[in-house]
LUMZA-198476 format. One record per residue: residue number from 1; residue in three letters; x, y, z of N, C-alpha, C, CB in turn. Coordinates in Angstrom, 2 decimals, decimal comma, padded with zeros to 5 digits. Glycine has a CB too. Layout:
+-----+------+---------+---------+---------+---------+---------+---------+---------+---------+---------+---------+---------+---------+
: seq : type :     n.x :     n.y :     n.z :    ca.x :    ca.y :    ca.z :     c.x :     c.y :     c.z :    cb.x :    cb.y :    cb.z :
+-----+------+---------+---------+---------+---------+---------+---------+---------+---------+---------+---------+---------+---------+
: NUM :  Ala :       X :       Y :       Z :       X :       Y :       Z :       X :       Y :       Z :       X :       Y :       Z :
...
+-----+------+---------+---------+---------+---------+---------+---------+---------+---------+---------+---------+---------+---------+
END
This chain:
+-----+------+---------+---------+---------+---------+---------+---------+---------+---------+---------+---------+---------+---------+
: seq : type :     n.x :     n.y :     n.z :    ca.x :    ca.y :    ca.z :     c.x :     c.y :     c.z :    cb.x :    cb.y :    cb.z :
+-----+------+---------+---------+---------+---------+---------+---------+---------+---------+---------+---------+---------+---------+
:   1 :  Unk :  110,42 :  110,33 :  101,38 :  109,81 :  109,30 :  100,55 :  108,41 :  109,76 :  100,15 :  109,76 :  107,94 :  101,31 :
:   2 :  Unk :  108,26 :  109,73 :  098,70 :  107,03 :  109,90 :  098,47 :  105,80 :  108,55 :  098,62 :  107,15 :  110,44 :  097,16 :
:   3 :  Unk :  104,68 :  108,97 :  097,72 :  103,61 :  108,06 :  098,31 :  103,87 :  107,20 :  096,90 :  101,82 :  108,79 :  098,74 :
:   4 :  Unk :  103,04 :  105,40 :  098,01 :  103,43 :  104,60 :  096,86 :  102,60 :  104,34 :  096,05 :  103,89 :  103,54 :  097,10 :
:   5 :  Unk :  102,54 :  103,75 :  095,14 :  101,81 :  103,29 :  093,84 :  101,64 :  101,78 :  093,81 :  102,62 :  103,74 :  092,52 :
:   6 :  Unk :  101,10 :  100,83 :  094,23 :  101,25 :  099,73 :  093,93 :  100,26 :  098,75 :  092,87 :  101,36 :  099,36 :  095,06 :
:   7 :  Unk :  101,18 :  098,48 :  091,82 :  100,58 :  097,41 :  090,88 :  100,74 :  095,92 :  091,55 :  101,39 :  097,46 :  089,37 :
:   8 :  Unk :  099,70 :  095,45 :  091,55 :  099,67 :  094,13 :  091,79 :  099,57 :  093,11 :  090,72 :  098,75 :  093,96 :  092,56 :
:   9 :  Unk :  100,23 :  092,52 :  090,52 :  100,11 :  091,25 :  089,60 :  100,01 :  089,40 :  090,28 :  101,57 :  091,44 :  088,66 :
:  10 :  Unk :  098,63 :  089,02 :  089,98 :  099,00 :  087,50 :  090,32 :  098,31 :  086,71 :  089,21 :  098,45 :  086,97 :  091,91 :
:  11 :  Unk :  098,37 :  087,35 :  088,29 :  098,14 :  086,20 :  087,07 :  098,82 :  087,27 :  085,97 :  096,15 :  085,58 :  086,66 :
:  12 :  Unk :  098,89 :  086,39 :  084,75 :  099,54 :  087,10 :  083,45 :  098,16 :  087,68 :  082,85 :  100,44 :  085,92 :  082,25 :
:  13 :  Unk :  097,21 :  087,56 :  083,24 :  095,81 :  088,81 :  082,35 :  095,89 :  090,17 :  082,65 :  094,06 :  088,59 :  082,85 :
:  14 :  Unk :  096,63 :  090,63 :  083,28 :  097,00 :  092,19 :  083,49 :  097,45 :  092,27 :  084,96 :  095,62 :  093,29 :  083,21 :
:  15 :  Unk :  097,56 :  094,08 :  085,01 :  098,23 :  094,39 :  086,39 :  096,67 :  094,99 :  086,95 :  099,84 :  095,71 :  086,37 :
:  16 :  Unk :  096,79 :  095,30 :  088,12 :  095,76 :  095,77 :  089,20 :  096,29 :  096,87 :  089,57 :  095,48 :  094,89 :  090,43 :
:  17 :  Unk :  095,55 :  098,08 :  089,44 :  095,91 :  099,23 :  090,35 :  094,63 :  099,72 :  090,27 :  097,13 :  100,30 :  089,94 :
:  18 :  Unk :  094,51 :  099,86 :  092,27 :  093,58 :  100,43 :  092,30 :  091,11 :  099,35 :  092,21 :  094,40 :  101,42 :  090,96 :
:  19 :  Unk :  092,54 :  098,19 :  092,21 :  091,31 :  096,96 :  091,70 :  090,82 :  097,21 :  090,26 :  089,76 :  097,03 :  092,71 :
:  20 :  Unk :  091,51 :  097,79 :  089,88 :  090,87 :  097,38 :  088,34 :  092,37 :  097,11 :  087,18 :  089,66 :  099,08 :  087,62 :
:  21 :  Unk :  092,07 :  096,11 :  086,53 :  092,45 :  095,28 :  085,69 :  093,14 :  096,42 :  084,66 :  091,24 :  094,31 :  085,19 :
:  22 :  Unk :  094,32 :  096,21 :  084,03 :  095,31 :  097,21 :  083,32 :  095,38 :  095,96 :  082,48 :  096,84 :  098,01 :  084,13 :
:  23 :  Unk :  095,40 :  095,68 :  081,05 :  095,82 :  094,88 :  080,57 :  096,93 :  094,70 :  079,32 :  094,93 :  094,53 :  080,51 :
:  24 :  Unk :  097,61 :  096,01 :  079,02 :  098,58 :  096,69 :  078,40 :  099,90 :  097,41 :  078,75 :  098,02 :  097,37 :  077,99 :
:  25 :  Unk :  100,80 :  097,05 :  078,45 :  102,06 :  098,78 :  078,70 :  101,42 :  099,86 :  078,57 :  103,40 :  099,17 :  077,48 :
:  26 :  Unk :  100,27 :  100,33 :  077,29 :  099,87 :  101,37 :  077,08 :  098,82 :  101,87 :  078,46 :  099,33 :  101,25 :  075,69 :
:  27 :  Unk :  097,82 :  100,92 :  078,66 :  096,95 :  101,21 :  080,31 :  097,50 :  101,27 :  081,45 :  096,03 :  100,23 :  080,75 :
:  28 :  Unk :  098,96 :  100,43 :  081,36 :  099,77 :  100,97 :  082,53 :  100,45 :  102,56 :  082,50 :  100,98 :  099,94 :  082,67 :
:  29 :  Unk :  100,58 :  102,75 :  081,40 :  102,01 :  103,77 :  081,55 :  100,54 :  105,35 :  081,30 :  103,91 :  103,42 :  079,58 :
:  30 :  Unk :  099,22 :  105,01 :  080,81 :  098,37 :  105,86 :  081,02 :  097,89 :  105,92 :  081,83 :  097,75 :  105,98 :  080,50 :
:  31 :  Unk :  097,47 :  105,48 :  082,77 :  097,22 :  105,48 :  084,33 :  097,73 :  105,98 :  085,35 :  097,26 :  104,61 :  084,74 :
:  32 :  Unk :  099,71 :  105,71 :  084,73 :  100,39 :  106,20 :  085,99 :  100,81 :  107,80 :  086,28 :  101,63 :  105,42 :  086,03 :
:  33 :  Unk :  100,72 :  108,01 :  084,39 :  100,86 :  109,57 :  083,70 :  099,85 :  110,49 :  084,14 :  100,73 :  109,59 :  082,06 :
:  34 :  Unk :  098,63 :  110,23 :  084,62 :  097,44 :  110,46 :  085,13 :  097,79 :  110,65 :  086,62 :  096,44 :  109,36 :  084,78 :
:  35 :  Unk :  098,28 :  109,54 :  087,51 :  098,89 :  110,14 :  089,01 :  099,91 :  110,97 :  088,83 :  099,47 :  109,07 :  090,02 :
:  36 :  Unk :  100,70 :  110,50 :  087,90 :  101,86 :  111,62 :  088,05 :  101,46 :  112,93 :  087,53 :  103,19 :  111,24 :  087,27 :
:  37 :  Unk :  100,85 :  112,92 :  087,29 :  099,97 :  114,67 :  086,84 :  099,50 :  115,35 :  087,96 :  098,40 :  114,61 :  085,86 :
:  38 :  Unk :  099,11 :  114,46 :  088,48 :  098,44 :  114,96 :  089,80 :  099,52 :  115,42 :  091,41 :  097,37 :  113,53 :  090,18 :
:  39 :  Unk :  100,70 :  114,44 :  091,00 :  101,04 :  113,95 :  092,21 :  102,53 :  113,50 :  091,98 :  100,04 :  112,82 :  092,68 :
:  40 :  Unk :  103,43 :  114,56 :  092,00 :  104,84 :  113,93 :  091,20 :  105,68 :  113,25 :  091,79 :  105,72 :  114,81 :  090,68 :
:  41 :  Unk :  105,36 :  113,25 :  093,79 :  106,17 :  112,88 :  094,21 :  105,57 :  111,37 :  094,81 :  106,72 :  113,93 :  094,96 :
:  42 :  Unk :  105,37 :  110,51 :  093,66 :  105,26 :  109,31 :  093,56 :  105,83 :  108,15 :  093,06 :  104,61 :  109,32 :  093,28 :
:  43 :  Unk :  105,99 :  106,74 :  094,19 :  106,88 :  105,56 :  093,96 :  105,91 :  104,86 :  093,39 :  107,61 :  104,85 :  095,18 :
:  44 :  Unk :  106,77 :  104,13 :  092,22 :  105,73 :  102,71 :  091,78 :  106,16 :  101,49 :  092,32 :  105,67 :  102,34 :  090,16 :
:  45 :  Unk :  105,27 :  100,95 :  092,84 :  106,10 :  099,36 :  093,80 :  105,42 :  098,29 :  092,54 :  105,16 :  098,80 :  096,18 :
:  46 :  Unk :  105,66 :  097,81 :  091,67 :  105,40 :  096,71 :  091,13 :  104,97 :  095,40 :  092,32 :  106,65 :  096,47 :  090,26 :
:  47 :  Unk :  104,46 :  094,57 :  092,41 :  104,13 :  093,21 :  093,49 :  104,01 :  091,68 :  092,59 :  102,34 :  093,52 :  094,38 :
:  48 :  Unk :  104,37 :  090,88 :  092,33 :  103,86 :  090,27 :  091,91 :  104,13 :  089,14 :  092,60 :  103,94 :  090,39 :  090,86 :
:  49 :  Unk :  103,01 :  088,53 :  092,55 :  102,99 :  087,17 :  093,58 :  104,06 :  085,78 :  093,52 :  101,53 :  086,52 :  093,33 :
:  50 :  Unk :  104,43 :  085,72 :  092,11 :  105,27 :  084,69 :  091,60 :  105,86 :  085,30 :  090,23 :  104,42 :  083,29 :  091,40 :
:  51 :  Unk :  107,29 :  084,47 :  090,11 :  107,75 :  085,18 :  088,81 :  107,52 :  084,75 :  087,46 :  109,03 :  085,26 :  088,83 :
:  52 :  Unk :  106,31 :  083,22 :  087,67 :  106,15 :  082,88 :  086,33 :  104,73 :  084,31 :  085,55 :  105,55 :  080,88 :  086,41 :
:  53 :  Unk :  104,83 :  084,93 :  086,60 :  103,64 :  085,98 :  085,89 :  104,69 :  087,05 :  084,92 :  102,54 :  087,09 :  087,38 :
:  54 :  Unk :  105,38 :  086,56 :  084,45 :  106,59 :  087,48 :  083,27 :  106,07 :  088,53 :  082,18 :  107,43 :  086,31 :  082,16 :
:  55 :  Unk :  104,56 :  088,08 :  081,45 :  104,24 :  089,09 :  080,82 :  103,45 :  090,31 :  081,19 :  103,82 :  088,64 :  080,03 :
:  56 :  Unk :  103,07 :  090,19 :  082,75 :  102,33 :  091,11 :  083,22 :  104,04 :  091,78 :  084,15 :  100,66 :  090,40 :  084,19 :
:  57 :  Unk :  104,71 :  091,61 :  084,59 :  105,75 :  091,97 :  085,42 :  106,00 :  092,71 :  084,24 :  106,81 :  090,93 :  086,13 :
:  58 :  Unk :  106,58 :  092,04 :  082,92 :  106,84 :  093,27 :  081,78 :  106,25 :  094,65 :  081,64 :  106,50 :  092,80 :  080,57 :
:  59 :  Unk :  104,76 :  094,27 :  081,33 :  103,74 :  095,07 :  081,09 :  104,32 :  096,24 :  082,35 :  102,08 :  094,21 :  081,23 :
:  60 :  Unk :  103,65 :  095,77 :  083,61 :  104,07 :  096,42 :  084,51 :  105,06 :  097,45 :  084,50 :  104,32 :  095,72 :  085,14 :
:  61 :  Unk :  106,34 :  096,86 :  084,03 :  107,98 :  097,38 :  084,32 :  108,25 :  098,48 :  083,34 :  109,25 :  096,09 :  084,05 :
:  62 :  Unk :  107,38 :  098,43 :  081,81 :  107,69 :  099,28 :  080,83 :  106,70 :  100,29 :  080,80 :  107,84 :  098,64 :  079,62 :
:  63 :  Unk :  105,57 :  100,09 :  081,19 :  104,32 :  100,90 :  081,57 :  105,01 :  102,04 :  082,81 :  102,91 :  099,67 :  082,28 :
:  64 :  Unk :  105,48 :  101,12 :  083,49 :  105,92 :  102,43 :  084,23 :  106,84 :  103,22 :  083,83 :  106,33 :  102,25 :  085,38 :
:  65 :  Unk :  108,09 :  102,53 :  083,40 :  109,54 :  103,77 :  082,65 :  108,82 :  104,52 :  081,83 :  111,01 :  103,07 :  081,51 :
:  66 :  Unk :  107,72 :  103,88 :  080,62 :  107,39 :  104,89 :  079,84 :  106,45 :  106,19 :  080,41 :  106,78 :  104,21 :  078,80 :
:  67 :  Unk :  105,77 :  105,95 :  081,97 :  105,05 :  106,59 :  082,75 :  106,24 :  107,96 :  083,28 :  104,44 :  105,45 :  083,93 :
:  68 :  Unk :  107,63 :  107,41 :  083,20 :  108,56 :  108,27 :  083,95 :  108,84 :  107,65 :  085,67 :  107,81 :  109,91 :  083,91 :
:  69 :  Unk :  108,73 :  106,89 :  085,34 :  109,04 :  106,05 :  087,31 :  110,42 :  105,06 :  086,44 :  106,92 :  104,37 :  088,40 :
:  70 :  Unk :  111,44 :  105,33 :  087,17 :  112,64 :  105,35 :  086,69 :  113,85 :  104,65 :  087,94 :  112,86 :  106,95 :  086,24 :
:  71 :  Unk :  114,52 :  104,21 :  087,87 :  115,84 :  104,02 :  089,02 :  114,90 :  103,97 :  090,49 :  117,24 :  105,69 :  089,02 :
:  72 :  Unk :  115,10 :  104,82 :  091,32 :  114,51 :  104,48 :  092,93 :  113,17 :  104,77 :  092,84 :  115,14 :  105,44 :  094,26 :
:  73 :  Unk :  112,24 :  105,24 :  091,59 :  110,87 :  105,83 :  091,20 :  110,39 :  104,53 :  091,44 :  110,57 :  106,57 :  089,64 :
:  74 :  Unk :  110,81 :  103,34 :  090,76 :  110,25 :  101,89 :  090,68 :  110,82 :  100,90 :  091,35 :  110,24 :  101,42 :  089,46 :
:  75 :  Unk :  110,04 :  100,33 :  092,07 :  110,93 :  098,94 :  092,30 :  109,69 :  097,79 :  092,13 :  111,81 :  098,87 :  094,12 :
:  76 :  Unk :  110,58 :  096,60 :  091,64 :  109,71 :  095,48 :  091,68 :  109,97 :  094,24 :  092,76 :  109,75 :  094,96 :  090,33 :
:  77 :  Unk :  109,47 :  093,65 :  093,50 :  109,38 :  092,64 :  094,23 :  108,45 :  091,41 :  093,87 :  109,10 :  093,14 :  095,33 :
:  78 :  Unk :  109,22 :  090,24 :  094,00 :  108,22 :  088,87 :  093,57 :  108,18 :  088,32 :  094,61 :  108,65 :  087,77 :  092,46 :
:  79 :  Unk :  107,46 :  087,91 :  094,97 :  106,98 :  087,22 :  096,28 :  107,44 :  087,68 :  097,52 :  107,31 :  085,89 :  096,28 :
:  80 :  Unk :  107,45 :  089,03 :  097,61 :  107,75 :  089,84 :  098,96 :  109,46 :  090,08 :  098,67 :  107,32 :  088,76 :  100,65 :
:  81 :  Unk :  110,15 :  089,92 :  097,73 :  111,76 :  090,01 :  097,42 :  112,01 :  090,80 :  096,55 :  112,44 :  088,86 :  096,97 :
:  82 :  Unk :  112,98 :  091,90 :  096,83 :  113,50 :  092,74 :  095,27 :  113,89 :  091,49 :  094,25 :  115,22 :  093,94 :  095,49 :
:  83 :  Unk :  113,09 :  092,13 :  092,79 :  113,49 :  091,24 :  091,43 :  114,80 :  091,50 :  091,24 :  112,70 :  091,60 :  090,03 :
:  84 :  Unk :  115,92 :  090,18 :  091,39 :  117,16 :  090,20 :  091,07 :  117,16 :  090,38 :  089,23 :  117,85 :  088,80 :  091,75 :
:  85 :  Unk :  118,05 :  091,35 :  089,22 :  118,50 :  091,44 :  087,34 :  119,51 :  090,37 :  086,89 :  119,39 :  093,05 :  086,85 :
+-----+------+---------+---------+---------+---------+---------+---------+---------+---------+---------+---------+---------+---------+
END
């Protein structure tokens, strides 16, 4: 298992990595392209506190595929639970 990545989300104004505020797909998926440069053998754990936070969980979810965190690369959990599809 590689090392994890965790975005935090508990409001819809952006994701958190790292304590600072991401407020785009584009600041997510540039941020993560930036660890993964560095560091390939990395998981993204999405977090988000509740599931009415939907446009930051998005943000989150496409920021990362477009980052290349993919199938077991990503997982998301809402309130401590894998996000059922």
């Amino acid at each position: 298992m590689g090392t994890i990545i965790v975005l935090r989300i508990s409001d819809n104004d952006g994701v958190e990595l790292n304590r600072v505020k991401l407020r785009s797909t584009n600041e997510v998926a540039e941020a993560l392209e930036k660890i993964r440069a560095e560091n390939s053998n990395v998981i993204v754990s999405i977090e988000a506190s509740d599931s009415i936070y939907f446009e930051s969980i998005g943000n989150a979810i496409y920021g990362s595929h477009r980052a290349g965190f993919v199938g077991e690369r990503c997982r998301v959990l809402v309130d401590g639970k894998p996000l059922e599809a």
